[in-house]
Rosetta silent file (secondary structure, phi, psi, omega in degrees, C-alpha in Angstrom):
SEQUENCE: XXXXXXXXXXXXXXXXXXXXXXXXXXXXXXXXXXXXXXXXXXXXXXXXXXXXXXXXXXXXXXXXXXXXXXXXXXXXXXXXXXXXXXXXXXXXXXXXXXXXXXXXXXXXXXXXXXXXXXXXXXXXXXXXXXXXXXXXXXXXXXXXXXXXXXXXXXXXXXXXXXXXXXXXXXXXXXXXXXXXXXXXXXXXXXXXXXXXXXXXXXXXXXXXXXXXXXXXXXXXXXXXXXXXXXXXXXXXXXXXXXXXXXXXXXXXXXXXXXXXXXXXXXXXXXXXXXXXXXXXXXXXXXXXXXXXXXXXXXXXXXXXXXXXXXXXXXXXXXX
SCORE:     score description
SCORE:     0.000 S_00000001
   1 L     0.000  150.795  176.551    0.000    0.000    0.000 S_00000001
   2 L  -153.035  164.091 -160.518    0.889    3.452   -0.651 S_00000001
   3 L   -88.310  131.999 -176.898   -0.521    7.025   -0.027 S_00000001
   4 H   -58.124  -27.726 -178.084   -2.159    7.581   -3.573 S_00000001
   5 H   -99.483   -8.690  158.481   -0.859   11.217   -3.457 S_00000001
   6 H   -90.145  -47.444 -161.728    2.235   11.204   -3.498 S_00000001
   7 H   -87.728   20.435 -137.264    2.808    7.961   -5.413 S_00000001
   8 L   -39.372  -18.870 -145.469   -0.361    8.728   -7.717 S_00000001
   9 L   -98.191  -30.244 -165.740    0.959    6.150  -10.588 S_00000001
  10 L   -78.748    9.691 -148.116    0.612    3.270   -7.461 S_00000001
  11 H   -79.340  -28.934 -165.127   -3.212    4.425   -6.697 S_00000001
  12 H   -95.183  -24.524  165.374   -4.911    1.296   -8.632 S_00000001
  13 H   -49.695  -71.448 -161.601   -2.364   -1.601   -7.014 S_00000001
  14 H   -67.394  -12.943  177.152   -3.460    0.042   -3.467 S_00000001
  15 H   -88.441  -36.255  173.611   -6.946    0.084   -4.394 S_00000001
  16 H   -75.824  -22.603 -179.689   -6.646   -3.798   -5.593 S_00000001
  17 L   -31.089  145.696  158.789   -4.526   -4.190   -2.190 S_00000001
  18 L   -76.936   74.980 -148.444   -6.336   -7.118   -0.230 S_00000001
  19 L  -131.201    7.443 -141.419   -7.552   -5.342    2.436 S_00000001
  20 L   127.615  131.896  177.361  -11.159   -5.373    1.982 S_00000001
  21 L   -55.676  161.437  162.734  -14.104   -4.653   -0.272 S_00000001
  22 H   -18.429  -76.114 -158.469  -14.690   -1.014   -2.143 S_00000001
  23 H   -63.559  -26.769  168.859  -16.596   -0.032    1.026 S_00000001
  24 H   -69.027  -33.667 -153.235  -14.213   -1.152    3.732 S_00000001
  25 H   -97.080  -30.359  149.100  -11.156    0.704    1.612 S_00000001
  26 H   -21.445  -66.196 -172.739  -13.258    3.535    1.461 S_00000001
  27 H   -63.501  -30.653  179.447  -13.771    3.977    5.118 S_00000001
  28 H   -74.927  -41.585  161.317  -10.270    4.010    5.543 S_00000001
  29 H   -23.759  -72.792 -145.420  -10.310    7.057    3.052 S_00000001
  30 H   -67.758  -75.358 -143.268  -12.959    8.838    5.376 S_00000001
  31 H   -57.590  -74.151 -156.360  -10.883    7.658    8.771 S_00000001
  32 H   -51.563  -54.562  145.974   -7.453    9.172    7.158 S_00000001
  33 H    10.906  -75.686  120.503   -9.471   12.181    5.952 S_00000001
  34 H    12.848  -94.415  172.434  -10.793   12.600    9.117 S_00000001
  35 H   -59.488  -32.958 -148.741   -7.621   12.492   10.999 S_00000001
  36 L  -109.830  -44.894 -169.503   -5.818   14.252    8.712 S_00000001
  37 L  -136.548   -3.028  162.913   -7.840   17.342    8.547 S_00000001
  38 L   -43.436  151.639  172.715  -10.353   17.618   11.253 S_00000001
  39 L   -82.948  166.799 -176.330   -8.845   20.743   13.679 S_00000001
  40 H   -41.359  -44.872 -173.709   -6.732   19.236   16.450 S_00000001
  41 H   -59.689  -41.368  166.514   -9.274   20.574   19.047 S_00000001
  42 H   -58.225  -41.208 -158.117  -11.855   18.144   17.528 S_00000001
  43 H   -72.256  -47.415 -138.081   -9.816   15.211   17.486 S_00000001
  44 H   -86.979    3.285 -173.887   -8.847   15.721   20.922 S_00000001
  45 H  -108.820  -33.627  150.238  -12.821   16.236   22.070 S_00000001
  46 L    -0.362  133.402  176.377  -13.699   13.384   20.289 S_00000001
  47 L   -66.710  148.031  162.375  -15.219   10.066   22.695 S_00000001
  48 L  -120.912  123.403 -175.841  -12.353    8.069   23.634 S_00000001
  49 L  -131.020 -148.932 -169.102  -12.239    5.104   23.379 S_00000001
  50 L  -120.258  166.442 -158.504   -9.455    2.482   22.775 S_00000001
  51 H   -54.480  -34.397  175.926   -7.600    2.249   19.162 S_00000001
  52 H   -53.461  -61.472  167.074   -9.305   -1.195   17.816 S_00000001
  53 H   -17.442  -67.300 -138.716  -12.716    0.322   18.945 S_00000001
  54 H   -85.859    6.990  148.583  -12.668    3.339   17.416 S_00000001
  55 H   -56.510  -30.899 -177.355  -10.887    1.103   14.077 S_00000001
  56 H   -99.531  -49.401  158.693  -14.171   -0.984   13.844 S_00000001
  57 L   -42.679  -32.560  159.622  -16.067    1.964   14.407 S_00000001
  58 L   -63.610  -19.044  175.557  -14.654    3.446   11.337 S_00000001
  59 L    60.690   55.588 -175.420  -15.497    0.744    9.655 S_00000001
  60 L   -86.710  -19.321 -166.551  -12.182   -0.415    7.926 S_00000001
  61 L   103.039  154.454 -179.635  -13.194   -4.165    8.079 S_00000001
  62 L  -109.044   31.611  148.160  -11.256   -6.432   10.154 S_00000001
  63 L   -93.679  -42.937 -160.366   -8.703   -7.941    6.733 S_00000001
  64 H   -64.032  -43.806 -145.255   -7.501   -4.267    6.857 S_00000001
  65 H   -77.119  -12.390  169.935   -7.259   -4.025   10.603 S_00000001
  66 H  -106.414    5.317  172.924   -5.114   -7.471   10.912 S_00000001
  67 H   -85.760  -30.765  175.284   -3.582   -7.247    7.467 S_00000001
  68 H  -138.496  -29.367  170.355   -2.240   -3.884    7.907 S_00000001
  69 H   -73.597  -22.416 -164.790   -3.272   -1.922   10.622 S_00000001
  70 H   -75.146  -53.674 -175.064   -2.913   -4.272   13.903 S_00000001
  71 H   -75.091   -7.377 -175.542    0.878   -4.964   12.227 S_00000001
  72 H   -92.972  -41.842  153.381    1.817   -1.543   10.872 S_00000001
  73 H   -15.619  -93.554 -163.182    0.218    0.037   14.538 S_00000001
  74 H   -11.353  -62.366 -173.365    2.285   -2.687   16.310 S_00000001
  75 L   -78.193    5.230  173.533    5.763   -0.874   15.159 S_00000001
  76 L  -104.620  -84.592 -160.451    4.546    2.654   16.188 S_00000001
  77 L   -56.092   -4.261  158.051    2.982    2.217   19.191 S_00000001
  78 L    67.576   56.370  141.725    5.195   -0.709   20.196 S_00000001
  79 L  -163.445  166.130 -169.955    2.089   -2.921   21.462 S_00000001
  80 L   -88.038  -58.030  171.559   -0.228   -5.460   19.581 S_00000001
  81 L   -32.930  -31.673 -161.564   -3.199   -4.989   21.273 S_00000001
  82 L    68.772   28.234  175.880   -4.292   -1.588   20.101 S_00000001
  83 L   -85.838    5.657 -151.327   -5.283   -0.383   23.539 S_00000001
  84 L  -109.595  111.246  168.460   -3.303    2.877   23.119 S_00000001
  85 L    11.563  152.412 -177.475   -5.953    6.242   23.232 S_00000001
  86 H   -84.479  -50.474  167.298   -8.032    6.547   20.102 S_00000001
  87 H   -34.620  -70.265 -175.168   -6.867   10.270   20.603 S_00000001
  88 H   -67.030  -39.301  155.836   -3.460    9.631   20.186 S_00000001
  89 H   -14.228  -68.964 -153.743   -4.205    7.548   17.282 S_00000001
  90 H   -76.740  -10.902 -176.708   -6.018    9.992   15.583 S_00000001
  91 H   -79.168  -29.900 -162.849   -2.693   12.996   16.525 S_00000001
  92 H   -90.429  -10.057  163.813   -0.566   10.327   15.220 S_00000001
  93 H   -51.923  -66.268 -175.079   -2.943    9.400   12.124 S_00000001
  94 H   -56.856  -20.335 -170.582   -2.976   13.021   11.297 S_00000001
  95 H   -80.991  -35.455 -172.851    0.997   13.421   11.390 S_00000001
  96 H   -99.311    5.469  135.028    1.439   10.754    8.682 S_00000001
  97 L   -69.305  -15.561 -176.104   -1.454   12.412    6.540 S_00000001
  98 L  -112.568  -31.107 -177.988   -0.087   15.405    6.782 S_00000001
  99 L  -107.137 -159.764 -150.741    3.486   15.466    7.068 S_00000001
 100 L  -119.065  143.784  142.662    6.755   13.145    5.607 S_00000001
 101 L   -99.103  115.341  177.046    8.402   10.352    7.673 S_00000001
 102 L   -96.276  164.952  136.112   11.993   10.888    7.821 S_00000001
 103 L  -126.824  153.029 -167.042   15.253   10.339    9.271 S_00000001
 104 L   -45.202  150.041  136.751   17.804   12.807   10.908 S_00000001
 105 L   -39.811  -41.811 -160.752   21.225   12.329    8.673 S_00000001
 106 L  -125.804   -5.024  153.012   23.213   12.150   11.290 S_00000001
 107 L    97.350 -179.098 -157.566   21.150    9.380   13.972 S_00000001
 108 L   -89.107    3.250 -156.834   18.948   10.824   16.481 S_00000001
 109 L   -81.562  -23.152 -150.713   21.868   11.377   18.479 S_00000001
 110 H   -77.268  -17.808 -165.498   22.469   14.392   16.485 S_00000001
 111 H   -86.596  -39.703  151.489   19.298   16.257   18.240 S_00000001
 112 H   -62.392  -37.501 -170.423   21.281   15.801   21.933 S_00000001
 113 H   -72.736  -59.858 -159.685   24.819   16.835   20.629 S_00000001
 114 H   -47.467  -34.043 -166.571   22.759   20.242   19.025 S_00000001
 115 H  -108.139    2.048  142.220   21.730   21.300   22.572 S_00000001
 116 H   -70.244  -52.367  164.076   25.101   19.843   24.006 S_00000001
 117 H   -27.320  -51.657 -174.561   26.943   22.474   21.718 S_00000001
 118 L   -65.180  -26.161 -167.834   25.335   25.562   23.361 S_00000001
 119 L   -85.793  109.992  152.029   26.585   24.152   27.041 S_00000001
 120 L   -36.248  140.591 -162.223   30.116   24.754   27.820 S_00000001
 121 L   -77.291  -17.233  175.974   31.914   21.721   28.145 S_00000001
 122 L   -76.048    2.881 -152.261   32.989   22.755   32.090 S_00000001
 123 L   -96.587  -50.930  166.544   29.025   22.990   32.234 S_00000001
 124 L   -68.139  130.956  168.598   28.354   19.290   31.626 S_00000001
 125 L  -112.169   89.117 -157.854   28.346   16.238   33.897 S_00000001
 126 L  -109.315  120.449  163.648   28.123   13.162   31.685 S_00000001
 127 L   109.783   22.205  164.947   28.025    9.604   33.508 S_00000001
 128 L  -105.829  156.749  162.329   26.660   11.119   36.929 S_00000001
 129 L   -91.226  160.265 -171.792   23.588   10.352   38.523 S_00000001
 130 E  -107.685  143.183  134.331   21.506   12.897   40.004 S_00000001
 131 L   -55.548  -74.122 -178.116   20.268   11.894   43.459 S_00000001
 132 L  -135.088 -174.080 -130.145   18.022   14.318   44.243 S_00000001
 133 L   159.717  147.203  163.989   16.612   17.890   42.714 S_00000001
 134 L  -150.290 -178.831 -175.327   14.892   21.326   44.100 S_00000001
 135 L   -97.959   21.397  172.530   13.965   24.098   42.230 S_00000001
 136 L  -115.357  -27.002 -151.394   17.123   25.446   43.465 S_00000001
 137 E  -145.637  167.709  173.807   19.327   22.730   43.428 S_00000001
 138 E  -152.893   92.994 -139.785   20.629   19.761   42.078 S_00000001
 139 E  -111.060  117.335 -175.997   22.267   16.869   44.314 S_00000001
 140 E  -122.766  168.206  163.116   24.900   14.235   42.980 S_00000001
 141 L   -60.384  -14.781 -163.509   27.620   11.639   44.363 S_00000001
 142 L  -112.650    7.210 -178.946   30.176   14.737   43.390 S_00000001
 143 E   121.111  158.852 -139.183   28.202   17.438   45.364 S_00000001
 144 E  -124.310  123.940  159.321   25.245   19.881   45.165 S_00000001
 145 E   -93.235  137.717  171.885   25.058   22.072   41.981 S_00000001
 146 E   -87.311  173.830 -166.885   22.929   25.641   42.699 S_00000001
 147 L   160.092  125.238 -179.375   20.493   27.137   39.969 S_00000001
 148 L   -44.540  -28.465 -170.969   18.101   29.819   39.385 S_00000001
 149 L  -174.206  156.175  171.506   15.379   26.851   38.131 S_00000001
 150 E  -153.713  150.633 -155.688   16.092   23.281   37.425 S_00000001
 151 E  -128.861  144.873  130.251   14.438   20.908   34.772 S_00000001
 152 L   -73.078   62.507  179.828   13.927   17.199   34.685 S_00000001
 153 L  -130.549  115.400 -158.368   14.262   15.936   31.299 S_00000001
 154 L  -163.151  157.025  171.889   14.755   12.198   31.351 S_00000001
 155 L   -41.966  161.923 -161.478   12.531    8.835   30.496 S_00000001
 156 L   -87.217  -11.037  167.386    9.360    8.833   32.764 S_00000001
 157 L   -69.277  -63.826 -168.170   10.972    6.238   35.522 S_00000001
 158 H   -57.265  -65.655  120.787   13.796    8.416   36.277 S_00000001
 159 H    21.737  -67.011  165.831   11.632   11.298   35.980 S_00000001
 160 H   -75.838  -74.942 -148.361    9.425    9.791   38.948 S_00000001
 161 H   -53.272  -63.744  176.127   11.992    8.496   40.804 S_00000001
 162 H   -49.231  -49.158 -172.183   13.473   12.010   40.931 S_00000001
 163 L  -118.219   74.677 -161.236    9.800   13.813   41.254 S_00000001
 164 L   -43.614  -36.674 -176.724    7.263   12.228   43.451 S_00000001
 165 L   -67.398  -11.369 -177.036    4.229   14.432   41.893 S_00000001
 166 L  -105.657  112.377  155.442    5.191   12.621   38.124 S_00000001
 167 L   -92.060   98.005 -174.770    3.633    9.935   37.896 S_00000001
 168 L   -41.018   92.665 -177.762    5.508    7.200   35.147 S_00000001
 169 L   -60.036  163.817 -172.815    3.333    5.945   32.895 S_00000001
 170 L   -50.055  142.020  156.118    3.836    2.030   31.529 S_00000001
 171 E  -107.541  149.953  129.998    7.084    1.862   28.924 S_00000001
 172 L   -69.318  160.313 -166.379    7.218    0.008   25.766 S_00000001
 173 L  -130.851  165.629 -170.617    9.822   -1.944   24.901 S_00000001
 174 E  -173.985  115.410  174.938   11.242   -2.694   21.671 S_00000001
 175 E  -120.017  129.932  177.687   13.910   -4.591   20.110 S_00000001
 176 E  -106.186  144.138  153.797   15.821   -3.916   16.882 S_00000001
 177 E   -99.126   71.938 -162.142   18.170   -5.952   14.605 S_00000001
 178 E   -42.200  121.804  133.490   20.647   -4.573   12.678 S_00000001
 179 E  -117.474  161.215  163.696   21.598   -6.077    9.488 S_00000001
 180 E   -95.170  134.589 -158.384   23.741   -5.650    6.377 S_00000001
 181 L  -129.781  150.589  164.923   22.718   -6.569    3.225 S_00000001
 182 L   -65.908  -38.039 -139.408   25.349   -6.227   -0.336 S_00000001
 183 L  -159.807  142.618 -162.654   22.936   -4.461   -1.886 S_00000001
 184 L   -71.057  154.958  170.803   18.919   -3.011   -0.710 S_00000001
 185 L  -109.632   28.839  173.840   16.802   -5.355   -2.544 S_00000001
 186 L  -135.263  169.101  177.324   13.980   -2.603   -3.527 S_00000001
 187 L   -91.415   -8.379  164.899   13.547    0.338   -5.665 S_00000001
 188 L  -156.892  148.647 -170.215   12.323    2.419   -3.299 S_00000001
 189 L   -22.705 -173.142   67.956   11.865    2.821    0.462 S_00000001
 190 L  -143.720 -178.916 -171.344    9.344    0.817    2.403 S_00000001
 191 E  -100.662  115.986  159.977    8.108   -1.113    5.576 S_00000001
 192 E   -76.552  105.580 -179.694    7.839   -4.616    5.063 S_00000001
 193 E   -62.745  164.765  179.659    4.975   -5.369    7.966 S_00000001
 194 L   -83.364  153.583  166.712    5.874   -9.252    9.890 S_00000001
 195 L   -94.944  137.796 -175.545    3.851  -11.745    8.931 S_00000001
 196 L   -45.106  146.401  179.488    1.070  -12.967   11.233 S_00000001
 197 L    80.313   -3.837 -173.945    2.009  -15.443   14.348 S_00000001
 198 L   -79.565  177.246 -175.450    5.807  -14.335   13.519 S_00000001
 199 L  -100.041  -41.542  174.349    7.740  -12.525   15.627 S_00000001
 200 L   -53.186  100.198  176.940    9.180   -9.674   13.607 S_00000001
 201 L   -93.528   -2.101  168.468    6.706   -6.867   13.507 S_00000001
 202 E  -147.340  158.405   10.918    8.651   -4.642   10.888 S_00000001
 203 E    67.238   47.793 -153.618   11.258   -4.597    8.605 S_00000001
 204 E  -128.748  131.144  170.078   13.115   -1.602    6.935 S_00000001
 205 E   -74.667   78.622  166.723   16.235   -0.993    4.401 S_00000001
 206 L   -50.662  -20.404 -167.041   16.979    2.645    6.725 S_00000001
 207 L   -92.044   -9.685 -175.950   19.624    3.310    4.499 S_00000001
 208 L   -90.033  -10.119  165.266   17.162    3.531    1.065 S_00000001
 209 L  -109.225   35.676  176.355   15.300    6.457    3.156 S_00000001
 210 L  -159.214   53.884  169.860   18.827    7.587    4.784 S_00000001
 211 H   -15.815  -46.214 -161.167   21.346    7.058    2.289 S_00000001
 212 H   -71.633   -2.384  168.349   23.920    8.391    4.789 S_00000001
 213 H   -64.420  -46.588 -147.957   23.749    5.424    7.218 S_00000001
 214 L  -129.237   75.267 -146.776   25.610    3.432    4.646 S_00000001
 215 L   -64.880  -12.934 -170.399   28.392    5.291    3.850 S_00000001
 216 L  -117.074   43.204  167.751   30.040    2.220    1.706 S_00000001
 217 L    48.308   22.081 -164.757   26.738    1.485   -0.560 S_00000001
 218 L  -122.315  160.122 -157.423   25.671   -1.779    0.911 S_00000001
 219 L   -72.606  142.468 -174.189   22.462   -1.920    2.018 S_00000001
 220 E  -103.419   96.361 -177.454   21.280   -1.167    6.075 S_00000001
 221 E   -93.344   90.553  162.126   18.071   -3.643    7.680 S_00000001
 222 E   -59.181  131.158 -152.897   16.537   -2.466   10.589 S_00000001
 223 E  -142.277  143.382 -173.571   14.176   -5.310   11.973 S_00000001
 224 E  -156.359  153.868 -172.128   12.155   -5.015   15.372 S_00000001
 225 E  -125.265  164.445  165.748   10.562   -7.069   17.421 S_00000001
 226 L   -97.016   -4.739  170.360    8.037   -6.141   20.634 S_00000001
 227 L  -124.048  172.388  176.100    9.624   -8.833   22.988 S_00000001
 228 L   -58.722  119.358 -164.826   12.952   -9.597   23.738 S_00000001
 229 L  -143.619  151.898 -173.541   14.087  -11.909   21.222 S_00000001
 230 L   -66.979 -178.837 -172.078   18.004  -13.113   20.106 S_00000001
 231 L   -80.295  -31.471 -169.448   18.969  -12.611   16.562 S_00000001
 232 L   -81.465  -22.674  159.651   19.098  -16.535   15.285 S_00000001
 233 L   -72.818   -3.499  169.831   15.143  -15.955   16.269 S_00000001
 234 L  -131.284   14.552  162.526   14.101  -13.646   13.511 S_00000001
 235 H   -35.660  -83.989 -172.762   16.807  -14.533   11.130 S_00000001
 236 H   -75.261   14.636  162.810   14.772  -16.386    8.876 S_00000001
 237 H   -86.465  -22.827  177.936   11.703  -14.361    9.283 S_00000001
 238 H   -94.150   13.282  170.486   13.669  -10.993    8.122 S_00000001
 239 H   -58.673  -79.906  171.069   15.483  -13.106    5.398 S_00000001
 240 H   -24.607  -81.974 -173.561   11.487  -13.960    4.244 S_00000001
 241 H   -34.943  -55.093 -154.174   10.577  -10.252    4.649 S_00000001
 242 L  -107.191   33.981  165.404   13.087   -8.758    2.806 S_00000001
 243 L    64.812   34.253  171.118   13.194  -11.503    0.085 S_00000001
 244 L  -109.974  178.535  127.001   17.054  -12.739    0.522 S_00000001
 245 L   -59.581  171.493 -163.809   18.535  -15.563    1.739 S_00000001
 246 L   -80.009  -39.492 -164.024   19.733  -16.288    5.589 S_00000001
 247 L   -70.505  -41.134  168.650   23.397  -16.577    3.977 S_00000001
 248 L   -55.588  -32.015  164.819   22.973  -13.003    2.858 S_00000001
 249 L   -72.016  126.386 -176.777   22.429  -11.558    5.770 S_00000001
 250 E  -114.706  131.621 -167.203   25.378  -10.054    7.729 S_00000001
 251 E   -95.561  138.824 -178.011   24.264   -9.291   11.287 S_00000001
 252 E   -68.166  -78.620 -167.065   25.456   -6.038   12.683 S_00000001
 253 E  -176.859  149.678  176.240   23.964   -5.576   16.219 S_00000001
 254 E  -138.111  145.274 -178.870   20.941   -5.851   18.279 S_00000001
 255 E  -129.521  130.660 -172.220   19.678   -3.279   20.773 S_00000001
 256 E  -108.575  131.054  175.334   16.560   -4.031   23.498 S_00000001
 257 E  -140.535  113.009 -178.772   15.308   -0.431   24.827 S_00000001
 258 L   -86.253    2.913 -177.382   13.217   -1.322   27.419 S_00000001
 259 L  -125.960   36.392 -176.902   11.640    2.521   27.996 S_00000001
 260 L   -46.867  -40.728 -178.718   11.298    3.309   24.345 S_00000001
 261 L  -154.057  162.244  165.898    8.483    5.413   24.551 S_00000001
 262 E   -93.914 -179.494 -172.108    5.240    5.257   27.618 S_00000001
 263 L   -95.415  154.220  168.284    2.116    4.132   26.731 S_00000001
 264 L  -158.087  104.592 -172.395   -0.802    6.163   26.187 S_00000001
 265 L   -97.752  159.082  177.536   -3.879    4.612   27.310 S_00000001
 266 L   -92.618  159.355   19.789   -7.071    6.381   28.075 S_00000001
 267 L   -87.059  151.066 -176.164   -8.116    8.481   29.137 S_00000001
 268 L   -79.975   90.718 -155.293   -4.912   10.348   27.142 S_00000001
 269 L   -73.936  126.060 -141.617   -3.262   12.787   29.609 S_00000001
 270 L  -166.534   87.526 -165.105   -2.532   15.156   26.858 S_00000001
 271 L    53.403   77.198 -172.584    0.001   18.006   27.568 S_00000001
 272 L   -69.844  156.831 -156.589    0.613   17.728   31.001 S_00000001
 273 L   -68.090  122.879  171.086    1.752   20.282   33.592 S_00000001
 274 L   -93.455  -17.637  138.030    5.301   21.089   33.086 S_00000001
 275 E   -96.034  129.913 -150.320    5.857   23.476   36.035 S_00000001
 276 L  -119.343   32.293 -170.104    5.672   21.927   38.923 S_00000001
 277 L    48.594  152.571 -152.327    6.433   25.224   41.234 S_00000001
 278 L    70.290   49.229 -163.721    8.958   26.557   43.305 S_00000001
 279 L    26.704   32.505  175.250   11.491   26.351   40.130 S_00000001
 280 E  -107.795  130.632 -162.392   10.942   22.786   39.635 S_00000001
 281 E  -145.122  137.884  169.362   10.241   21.686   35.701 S_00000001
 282 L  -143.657  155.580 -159.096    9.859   18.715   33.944 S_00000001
 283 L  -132.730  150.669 -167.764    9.975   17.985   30.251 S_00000001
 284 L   111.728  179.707 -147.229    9.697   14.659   27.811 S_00000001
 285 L   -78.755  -27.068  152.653    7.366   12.494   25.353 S_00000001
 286 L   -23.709  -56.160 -171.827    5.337   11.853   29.348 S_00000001
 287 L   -83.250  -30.054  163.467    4.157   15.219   29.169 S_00000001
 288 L  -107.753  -47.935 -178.406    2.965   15.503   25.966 S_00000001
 289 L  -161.117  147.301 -174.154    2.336   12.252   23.421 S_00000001
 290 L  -101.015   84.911 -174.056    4.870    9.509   23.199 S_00000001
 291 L  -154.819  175.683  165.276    7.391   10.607   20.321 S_00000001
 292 H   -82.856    5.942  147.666    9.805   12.761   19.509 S_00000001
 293 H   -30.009  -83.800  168.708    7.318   14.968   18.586 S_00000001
 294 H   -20.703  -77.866 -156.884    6.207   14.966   22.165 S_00000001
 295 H   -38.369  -61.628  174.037    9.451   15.179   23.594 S_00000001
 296 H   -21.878  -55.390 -157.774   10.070   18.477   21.119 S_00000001
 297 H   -68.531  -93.744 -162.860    6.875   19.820   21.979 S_00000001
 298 H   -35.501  -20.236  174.847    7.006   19.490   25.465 S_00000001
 299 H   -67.198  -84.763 -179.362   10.651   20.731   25.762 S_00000001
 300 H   -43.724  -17.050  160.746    9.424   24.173   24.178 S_00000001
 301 H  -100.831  -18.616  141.484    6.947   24.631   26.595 S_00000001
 302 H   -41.602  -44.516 -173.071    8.658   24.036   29.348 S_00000001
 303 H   -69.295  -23.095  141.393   11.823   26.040   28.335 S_00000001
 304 H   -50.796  -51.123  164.896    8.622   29.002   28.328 S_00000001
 305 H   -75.773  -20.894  157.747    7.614   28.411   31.736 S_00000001
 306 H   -67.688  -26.888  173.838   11.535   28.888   32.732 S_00000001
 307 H   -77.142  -35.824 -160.268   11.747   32.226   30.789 S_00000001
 308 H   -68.247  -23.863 -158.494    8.012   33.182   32.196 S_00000001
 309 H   -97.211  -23.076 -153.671    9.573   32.434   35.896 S_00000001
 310 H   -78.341  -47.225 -160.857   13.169   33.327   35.326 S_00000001
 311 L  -121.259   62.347 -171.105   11.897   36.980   33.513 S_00000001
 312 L   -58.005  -72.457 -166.315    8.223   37.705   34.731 S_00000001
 313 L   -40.232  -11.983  160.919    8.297   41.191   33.400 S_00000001
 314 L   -75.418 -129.917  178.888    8.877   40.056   29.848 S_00000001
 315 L   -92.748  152.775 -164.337    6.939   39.383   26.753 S_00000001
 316 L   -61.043  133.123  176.362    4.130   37.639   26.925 S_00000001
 317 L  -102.467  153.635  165.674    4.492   33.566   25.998 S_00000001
 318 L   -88.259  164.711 -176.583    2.142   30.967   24.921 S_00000001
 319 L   -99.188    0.000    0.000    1.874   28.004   26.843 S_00000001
């Protein structure tokens, strides 16, 4: 399947897609539609209910919802069920109608190094733990740092652990598998979905929508799973996916990130207080929706409520 407007030449394959009668692929029209162009404030007033629900309510058919949505769902929201807010569905529905999916050039790492640059390198403390926090202070194994305001922005355990009023929503977990391939075996990007009862819920050549991951021309396979699982256990299902052999595959590395993102079940806590008084602030994909959207998001309004406390007398900020 492919969105008809950008690929416009693909529109009658995706229409022939097995997903469902005329009326089912329709609905999915409507739902993207919907999603896509309703304003935000609607979406987010909207009954909530949980994502499968308000999927059958839309009336995609259930071949769509286990042929593509329950497995393409699976690798965003990192769970199978489809229990995750309807709401958040429909913010994260709307991002891939409206916007691109991308990746950074330079790994995601590149978004921490930009806002490590601005910090003077005597400024940083890298491999300490924080003990404890005020809105004054900040308490380590090395000693008590002082500060006009101090922010918490870290994963939603630590986050707690640090700030008894934040409360740490569930994490997802997620495990990827790096492979190397000689050569991508497609003409253009795309997500190979897992096949049902398998383990592997996606698939991706990163390097044919990130050239610069593969700096020597041979092709890069990200592969992910939602439980922990060794590498020799999805060999030959990403072999299958991406139409090679087992022998072809050269395995890189595999990484298990047990906090990848929290869950967000209703009701959908949906840009949550980020000053938490006295000059205590906390920031990450907790407070607002769990991406790096969120994280983004939530980071700019918090770094507002430190200029509104830091400067009252300036100019006026949105929230």
């Amino acid at each position: 399947m492919v969105d008809p407007r950008r690929h416009p030449t693909a529109v009658v394959d995706t229409v022939r897609a097995p997903i469902g009668n005329l009326l089912q692929e329709a609905a999915l029209g409507l739902f993207s539609a919907r999603a896509g162009y309703l304003p935000v404030a609607r979406l987010l007033a909207a009954d909530e209910r949980p994502a499968i629900d308000a999927l059958r309510r839309a009336g995609v058919g259930e071949l769509a919802l286990e042929r593509f949505f329950r497995p393409f769902l699976s690798g965003v929201l990192l769970e199978s069920e489809l229990a995750t807010s309807s709401r958040y569905l429909d913010l994260l529905w709307r991002s891939f109608v409206r916007g691109r999916i991308g990746l950074p050039a330079r790994g995601m790492q590149a978004v921490g190094e930009q806002l490590a640059e601005r910090v003077p390198a005597h400024a940083r403390h890298l491999s300490t733990e924080v003990t404890a926090v005020t809105g004054t202070s900040v308490r380590t194994a090395e000693g008590e740092t002082r500060a006009d305001a101090v922010v918490v922005a870290t994963d939603p355990a630590t986050a707690s652990r640090l700030l008894p009023a934040v409360q740490a929503s569930a994490p997802r977990q997620v495990t990827t598998h790096l492979h190397v391939l000689p050569r991508s075996p497609w003409e253009a990007p795309l997500i190979v979905l897992g096949a049902p009862g398998g383990r592997l819920v996606n698939s991706v050549v990163v390097s044919d929508a990130q050239p610069a991951y593969s700096p020597d021309g041979r092709a890069l396979v990200a592969s992910s799973t939602l439980d922990p699982t060794t590498e020799a256990q999805v060999r030959e299902e990403v072999a299958r996916a991406q139409g090679v052999a087992t022998t072809d595959l050269d395995h890189l590395t595999s990484v298990t990130v047990t906090g990848a993102q929290p869950a967000a079940l209703p009701p959908l806590q949906h840009r949550r207080p980020v000053d938490l008084g006295e000059g205590l602030f906390v920031c990450g994909d907790h407070r607002d929706t769990p991406s790096i959207q969120g994280a983004m998001a939530s980071g700019a309004r918090t770094a507002r409520a430190v200029l509104r406390r830091l400067h009252p007398a300036g100019p006026t900020l949105d929230r």
